[in-house]
KEKE-3310 file (N, C-alpha, C; in steps of 0.2 Angstrom, whole numbers, plus 5000, padded with zeros to 4 digits):
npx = (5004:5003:5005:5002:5007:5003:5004:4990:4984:4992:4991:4998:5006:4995:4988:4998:4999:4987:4987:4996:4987:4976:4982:4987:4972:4970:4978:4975:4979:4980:4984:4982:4980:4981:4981:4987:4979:4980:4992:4995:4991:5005:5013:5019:5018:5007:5014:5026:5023:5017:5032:5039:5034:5028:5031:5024:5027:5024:5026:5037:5043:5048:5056:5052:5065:5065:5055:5047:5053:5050:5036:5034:5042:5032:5022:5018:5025:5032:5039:5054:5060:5059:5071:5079:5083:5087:5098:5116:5125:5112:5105:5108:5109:5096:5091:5097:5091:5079:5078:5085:5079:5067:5058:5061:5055:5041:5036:5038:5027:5016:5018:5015:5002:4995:4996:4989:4978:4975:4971)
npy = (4994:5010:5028:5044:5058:5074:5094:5098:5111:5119:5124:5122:5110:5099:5099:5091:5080:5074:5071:5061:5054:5050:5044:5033:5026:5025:5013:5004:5006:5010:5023:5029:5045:5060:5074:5087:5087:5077:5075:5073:5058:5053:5058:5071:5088:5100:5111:5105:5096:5104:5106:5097:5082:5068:5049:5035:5018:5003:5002:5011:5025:5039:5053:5070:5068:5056:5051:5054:5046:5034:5034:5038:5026:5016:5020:5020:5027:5034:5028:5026:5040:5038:5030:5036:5047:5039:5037:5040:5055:5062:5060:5068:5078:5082:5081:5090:5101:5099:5100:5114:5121:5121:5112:5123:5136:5132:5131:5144:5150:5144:5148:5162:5162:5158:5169:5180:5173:5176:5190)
npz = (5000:4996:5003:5003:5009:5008:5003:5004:5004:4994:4977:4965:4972:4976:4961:4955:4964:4960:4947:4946:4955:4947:4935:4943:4947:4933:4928:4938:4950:4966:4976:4992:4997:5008:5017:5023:5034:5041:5045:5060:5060:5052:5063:5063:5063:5057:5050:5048:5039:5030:5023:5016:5005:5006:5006:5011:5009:5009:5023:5026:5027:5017:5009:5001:4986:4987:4992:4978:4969:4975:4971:4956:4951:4953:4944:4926:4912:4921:4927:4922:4924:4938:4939:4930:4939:4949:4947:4955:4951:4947:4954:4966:4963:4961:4971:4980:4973:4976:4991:4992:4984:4976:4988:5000:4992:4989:5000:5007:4998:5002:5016:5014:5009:5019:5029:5021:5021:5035:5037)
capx = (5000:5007:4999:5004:5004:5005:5003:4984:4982:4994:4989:5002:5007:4986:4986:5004:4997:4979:4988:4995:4982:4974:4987:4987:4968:4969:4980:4972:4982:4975:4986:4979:4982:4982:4983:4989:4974:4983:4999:4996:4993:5010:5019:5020:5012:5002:5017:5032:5020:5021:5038:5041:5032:5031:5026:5023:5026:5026:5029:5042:5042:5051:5054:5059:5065:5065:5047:5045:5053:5045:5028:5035:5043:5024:5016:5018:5028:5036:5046:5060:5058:5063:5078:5086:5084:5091:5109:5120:5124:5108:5100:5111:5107:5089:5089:5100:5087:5073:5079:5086:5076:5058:5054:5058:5049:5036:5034:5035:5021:5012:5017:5011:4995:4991:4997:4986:4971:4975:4972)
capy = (5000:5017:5033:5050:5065:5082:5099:5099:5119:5122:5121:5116:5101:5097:5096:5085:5072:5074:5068:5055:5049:5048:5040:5026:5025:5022:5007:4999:5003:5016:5028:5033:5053:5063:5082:5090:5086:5070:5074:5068:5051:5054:5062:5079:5092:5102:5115:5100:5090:5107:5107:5092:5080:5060:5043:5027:5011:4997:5001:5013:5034:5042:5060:5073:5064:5049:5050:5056:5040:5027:5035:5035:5020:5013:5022:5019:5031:5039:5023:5030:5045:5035:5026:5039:5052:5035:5038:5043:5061:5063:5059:5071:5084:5081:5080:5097:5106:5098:5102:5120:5125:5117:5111:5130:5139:5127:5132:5149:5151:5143:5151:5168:5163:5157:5175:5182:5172:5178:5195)
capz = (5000:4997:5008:5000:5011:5006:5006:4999:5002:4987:4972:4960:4973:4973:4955:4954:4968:4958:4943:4948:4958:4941:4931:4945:4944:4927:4929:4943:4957:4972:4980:4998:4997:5013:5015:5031:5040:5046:5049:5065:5057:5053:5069:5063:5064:5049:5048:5046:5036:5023:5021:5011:5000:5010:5006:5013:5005:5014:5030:5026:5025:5012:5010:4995:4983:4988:4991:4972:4967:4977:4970:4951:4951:4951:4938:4920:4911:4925:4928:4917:4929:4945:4936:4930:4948:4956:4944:4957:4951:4945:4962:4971:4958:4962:4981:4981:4969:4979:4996:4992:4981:4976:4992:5000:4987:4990:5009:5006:4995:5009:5021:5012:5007:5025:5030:5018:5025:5040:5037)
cpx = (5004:5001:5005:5002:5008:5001:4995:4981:4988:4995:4992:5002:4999:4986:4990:4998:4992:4982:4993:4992:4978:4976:4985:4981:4969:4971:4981:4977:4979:4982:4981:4982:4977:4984:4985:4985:4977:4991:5000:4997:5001:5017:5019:5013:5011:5009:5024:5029:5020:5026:5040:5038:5035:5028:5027:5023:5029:5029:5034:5040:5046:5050:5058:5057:5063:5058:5044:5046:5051:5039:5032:5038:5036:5020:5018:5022:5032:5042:5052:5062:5064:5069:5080:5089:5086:5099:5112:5120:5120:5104:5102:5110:5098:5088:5094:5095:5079:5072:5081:5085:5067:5055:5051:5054:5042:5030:5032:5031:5016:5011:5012:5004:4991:4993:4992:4979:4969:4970:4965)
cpy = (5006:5023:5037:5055:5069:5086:5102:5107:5123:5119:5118:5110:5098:5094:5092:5078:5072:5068:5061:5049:5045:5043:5032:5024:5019:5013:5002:4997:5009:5016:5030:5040:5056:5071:5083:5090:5082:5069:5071:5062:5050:5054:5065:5081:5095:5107:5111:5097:5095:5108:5104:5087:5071:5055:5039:5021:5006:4996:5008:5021:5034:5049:5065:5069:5055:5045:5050:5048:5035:5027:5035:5031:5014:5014:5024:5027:5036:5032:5025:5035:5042:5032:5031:5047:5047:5036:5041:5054:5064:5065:5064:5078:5086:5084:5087:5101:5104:5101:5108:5126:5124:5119:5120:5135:5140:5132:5139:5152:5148:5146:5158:5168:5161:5166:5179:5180:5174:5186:5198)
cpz = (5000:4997:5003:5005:5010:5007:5003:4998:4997:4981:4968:4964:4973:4966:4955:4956:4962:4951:4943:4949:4953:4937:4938:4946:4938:4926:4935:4948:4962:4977:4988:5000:5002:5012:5021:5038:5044:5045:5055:5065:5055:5057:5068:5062:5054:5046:5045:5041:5029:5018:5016:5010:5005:5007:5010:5012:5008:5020:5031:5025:5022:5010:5004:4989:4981:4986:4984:4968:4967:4974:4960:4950:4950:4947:4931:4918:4914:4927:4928:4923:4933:4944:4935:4936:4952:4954:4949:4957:4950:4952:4966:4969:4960:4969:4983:4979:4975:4985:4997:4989:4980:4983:4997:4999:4988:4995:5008:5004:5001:5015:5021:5010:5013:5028:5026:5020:5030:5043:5038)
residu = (UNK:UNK:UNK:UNK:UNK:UNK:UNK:UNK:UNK:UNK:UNK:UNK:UNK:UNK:UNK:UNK:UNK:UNK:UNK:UNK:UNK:UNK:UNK:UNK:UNK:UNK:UNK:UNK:UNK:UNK:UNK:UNK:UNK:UNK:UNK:UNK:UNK:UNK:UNK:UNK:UNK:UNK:UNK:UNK:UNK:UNK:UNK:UNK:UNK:UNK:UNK:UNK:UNK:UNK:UNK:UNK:UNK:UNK:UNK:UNK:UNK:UNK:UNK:UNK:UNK:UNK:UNK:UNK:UNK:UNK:UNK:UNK:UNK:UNK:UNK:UNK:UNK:UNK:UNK:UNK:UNK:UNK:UNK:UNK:UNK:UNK:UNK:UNK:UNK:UNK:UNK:UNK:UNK:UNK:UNK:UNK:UNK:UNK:UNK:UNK:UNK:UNK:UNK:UNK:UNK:UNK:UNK:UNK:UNK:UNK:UNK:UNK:UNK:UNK:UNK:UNK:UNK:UNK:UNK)
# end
């Protein structure tokens, strides 16, 4: 079984998960996708649980990249995907861009738009 949680109040990562969720749909496998509300099902809280992008497969967390791979790694046409972010150089190129850029990004768009709600 693989759980997906993410950060469901932002948009772009919503549509990503959405289309996946889809793609695995289509080929008869089911994703269990989670939004921030159960981070606690997790361990973390709602604000750690925006940070970065996790799976669960098989018992196992996965975070980042990693988590990106275990979820394409299963779904047709992204295979490819998984294999070649697992290359060595590639991977570390990934999980650099992921961790210092993407994922911060990410967050703070989040953050500002909860500031904005706030108001």
């Amino acid at each position: 079984m693989t759980q997906i949680l993410h950060n469901d109040t932002c948009p772009i990562c919503a549509r990503e998960v959405a289309s996946y969720e889809q793609l695995a749909r289509k080929n008869g496998l089911h994703f269990d996708v989670e939004g921030l509300d159960k981070a606690g099902d997790w361990g973390l809280d709602e604000d750690s649980a925006a940070k970065v992008f996790r799976v669960r497969h098989d018992g196992q967390i996965y975070e980042g990249v990693a988590a990106f791979r275990v979820l394409w790694a299963q779904l047709p046409y992204w295979r490819h995907v998984a294999w070649f972010t697992g290359l060595p150089v590639i991977r570390q190129i990934g999980e650099f861009g992921y961790t210092y850029a993407a994922a911060p990004f990410l967050y703070g768009m989040h953050k500002r738009r909860q500031a904005r709600a706030s108001k």
